[in-house]
C-alpha positions in Angstrom: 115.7 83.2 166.7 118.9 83.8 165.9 119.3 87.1 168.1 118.5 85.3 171.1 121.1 83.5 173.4 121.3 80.0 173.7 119.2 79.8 176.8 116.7 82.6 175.6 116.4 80.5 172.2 115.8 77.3 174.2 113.0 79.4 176.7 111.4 80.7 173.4 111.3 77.2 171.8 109.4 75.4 174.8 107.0 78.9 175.6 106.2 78.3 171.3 105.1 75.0 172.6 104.0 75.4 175.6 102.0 78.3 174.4 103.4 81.0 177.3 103.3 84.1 176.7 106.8 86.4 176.9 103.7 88.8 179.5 103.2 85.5 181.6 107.0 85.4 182.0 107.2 88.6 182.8 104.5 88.4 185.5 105.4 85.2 187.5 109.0 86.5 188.3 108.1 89.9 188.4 109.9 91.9 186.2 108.5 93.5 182.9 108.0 92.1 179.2 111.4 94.4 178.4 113.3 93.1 180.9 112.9 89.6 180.1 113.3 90.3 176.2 116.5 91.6 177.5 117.8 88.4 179.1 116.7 86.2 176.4 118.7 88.5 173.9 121.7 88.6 176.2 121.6 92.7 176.7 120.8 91.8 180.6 122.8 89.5 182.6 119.6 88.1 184.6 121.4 86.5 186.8 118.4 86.1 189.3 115.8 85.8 187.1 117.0 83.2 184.6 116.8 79.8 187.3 113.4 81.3 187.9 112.6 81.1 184.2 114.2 77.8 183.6 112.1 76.4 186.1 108.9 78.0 185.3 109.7 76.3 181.9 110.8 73.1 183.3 114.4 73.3 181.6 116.4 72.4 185.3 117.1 69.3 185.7 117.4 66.6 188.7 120.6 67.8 189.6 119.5 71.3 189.0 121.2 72.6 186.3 119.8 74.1 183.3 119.0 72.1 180.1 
């Protein structure tokens, strides 16, 4: 995964184990498979839709800050 970001490489790692689909993503924030390929490779900023993936995932912690 090395074309991924360090946050899109840590989301791919836990949807592998989770077994999430990059369409599930995609449809529970709203945006389209594309789009969040985009983020994860760093060619989007995502601003708003990355806290909404890292806690779909469950990668915020207590004090709300990505893990």
């Amino acid at each position: 995964m090395s074309h991924y970001t360090e946050f899109g490489a840590k989301a791919r790692m836990i949807m592998l184990q989770k077994n999430i689909k990059m369409k599930d993503v995609a449809q529970e924030i709203g945006v389209s498979v594309t789009y969040i390929s985009e983020i994860f490779k760093g060619t989007r900023p995502g601003e708003k839709q990355k806290p909404l993936i890292a806690k779909m995932l469950g990668m915020v912690s207590e004090e709300g800050e990505l893990r």
